[in-house]
Each structure stands twice: as C-alpha cells, then as structure tokens.
C-alpha positions as CSV (number, residue, x, y, z in Angstrom):
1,X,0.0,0.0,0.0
2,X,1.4,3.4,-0.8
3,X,1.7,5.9,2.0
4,X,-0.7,8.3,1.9
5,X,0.1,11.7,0.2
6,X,-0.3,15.1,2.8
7,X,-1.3,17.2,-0.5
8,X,-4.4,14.9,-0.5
9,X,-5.1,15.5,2.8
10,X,-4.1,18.9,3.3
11,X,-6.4,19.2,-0.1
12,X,-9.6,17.4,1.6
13,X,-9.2,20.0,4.9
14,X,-10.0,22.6,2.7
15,X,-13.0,21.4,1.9
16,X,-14.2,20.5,5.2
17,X,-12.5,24.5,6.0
18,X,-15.3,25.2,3.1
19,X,-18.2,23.1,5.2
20,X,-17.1,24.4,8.6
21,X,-17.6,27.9,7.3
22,X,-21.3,27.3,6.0
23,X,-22.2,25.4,8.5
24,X,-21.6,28.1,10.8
25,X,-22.9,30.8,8.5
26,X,-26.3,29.0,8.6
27,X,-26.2,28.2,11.8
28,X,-26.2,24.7,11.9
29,X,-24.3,24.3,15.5
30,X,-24.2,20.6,15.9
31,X,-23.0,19.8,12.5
32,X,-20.7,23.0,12.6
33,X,-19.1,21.3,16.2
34,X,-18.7,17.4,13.8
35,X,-16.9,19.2,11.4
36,X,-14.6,20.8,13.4
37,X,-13.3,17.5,14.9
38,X,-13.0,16.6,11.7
39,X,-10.8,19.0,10.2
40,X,-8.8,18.4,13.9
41,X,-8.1,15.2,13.2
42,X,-6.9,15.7,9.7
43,X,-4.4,18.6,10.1
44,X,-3.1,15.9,12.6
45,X,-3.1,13.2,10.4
46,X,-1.5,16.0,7.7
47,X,1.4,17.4,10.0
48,X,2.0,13.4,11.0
49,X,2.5,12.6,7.2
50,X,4.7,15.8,6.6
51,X,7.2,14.5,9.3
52,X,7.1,11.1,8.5
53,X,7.9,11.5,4.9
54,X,10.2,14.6,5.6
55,X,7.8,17.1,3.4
56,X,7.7,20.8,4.5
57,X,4.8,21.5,5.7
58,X,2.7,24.2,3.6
C-alpha cells in the first residue's frame, strides 16, 4: 500500500474549512461542532504525514 500523500489530505481539509464555514454561517451548531473535529483530526493526520515523509509543511 502506498503511503498516503499530505497534499491529498491537506487538499480534503479545505474542503471541510469550506463546510465548517457554512455550516456556521447557517447556523447549523451541531454539525458546525462534527466538522470541526474533523478538520482536527486531519491537520493531525496531515502534519504526521509531513514528518514522516520529511515534506515541508505548507
């Protein structure tokens, strides 16, 4: 299995950036809360990746 590439992830945390911010524009407080875990986890997952595979991280 190949490791997984940071760009991808860095790539899918913009989207949920993208979600977070309408969800909170609309007011949608439980999902807006979800979301926010998310996008937790994955800029951990992200800086992980960067150091693991010795990438700068952007």
């Amino acid at each position: 299995m190949d490791p997984i590439n940071p760009i991808k992830v860095l790539i899918l945390i913009g989207e949920l950036e993208g979600c977070y911010a309408h969800t909170k524009k609309l007011g949608f407080e439980e999902d807006n809360k979800i979301l926010d875990e998310m996008k937790q986890r994955y800029y951990k997952l992200y800086f992980k990746l960067c150091k693991e595979q010795g990438i700068k991280p952007l």
